[in-house]
C-alpha positions as a printed Julia matrix, in Angstrom:
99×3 Matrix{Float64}:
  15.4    11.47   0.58
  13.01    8.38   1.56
  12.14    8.19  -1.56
  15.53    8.34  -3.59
  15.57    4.86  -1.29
  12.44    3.57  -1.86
  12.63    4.18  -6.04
  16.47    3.03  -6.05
  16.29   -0.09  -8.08
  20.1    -0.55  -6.93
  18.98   -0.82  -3.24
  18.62   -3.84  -1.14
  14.85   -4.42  -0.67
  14.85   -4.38   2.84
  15.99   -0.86   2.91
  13.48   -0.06  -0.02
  10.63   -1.52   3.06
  12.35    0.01   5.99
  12.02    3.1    4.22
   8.5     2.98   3.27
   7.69    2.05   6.84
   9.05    5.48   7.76
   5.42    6.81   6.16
   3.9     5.34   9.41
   5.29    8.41  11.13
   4.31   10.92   8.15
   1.31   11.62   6.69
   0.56   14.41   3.88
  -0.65   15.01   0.36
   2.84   13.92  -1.47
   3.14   10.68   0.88
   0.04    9.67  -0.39
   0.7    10.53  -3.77
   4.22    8.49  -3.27
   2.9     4.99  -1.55
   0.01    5.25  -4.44
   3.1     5.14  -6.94
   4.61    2.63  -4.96
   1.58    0.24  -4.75
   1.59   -0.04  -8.71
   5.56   -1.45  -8.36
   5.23   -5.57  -9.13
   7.5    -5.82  -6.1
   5.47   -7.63  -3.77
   6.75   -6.48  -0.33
   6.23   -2.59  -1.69
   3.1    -3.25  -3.16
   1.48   -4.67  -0.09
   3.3    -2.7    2.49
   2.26    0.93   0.22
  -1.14   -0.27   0.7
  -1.81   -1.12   3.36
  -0.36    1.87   4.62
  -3.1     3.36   2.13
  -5.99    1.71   3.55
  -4.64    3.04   7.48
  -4.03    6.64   6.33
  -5.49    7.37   2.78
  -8.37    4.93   2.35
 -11.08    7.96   1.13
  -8.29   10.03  -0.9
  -6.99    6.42  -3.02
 -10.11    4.3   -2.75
  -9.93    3.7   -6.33
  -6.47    2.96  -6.45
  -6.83    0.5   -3.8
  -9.24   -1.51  -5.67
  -7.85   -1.43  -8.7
  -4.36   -2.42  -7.34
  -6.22   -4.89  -4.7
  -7.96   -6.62  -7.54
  -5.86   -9.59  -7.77
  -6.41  -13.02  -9.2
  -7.0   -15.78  -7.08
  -3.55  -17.12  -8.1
  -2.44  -14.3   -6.28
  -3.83  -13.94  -2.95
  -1.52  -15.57  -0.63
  -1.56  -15.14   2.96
   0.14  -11.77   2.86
  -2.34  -10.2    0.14
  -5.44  -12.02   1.77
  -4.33   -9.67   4.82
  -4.65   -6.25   2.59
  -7.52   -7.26   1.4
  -9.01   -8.1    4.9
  -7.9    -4.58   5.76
  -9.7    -3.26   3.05
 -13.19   -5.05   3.88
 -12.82   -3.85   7.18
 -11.87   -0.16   6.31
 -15.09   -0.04   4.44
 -17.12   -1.35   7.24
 -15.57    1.13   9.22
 -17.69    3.55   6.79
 -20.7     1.33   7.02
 -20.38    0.33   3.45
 -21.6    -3.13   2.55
 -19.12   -5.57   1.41
């Protein structure tokens, strides 16, 4: 059901977000699999909001879909996306991986 609203095209995007943010509350194998969908949409707000719920709840399961998606250009990284990616330095830290 959340995601019928978070693919519908038709939908207004702040319902698309609201309903993404209801993956704070739920975490298991096909929520993963659905914000890593969601993270590849060029829909900023989804993109950035599917991971960084990622990098809280999936980092070691979608590591490499985090960096590729969190590879952007500098063009790119506005204040928003500098956050994800400030996430992401820290989640690896976290590990006690250099960055």
């Amino acid at each position: 059901m959340i995601g019928g609203v978070i693919f519908g095209e038709s939908r207004r995007m702040k319902d698309r977000v609201d309903a993404l943010s209801a993956f704070n509350h739920v975490q298991d194998d096909v929520v993963g699999e659905t914000l890593a969908r969601v993270a590849r949409f060029r829909h900023k707000r989804l993109e950035v909001e599917a991971l960084s719920l990622l990098i809280s709840y999936y980092f070691d399961a979608y590591r490499s879909t985090i960096e590729e998606i969190g590879s952007w250009s500098s063009q790119d990284v506005d204040g928003i996306r500098k956050q994800i990616l400030l996430g992401f330095e820290a989640a690896k830290k976290r590990r006690g991986e250099d960055v």
